[in-house]
N, C-alpha and C positions, 0 to 999 in steps of 0.2 A: 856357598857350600851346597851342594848337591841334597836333595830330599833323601831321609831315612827311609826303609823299605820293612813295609808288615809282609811276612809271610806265615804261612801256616804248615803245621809238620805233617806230612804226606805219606811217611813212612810208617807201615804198622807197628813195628818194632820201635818205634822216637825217634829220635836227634841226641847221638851223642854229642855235648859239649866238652872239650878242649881247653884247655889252661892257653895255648899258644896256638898258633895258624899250623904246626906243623901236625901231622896223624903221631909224632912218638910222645907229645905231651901228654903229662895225665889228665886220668878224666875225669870232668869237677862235678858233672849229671849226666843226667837224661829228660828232654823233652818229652813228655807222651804225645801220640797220636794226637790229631787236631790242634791241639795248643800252638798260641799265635807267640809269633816272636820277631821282634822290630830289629831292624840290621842298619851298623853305621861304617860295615868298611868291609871291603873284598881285599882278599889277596890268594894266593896258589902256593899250596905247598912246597916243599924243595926234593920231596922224596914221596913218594919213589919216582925216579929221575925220569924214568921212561912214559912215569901217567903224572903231572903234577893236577894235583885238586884243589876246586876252586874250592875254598873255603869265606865264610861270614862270621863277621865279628859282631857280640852282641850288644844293642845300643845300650844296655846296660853293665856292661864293661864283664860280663862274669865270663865270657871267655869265647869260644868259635865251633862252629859248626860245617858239615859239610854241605856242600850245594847238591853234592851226586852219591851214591854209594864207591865206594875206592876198588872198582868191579872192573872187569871187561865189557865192552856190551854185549847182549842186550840187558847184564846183570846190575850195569849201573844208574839203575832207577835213581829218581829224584826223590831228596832228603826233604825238600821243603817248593812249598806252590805257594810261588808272588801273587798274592793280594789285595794288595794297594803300595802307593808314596801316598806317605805322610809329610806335612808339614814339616819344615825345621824346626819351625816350636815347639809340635808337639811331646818331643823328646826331653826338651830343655829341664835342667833339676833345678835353675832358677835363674838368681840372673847374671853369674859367667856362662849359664848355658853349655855346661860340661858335656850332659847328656850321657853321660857314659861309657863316651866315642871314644876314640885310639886308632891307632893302626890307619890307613889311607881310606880316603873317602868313599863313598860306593859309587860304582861308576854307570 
């Protein structure tokens, strides 16, 4: 399994979180400013068909955020600045080691 990834939220405005990888799911928060958030799986939106977004899944299962803002450039500033990789363990909630993952690994 591929190492989890810490990032930090970049955008002044937060990180909206996502119920689903898709931008029409509802939305379950907001990340503020700076606050670190550990990622266990990439995937791309299906819409809008012409820009799909990359989107991360939270290692804590509560839902997905964006990688870029869903802009043209040069409006689609980065939502979230990598970190570090973290350990496989350090995620783990015990010992199935669930971690909160879903959705496909980070690549």
């Amino acid at each position: 399994m591929p190492a989890p990834l810490r990032y930090k939220v970049s955008l002044p405005e937060g990180a909206v979180v996502r119920q689903t990888c898709e931008l029409s799911s509802p939305i379950i928060r907001l990340v503020p400013l700076d606050e670190i958030v550990d990622i266990k799986a990439k995937c791309y939106s299906n819409h809008p068909a012409s820009h799909c977004i990359p989107r991360f899944r939270l290692a804590d299962g509560s839902g997905w955020v964006s990688e870029r803002l869903n802009r043209e450039p040069p409006e689609d500033v980065p939502v979230l600045a990598l970190q570090s990789a973290l350990e496989p363990t350090d995620l783990d909630d015990g010992p199935n080691g669930s971690g909160g993952g879903g959705g496909g690994d980070v690549e």
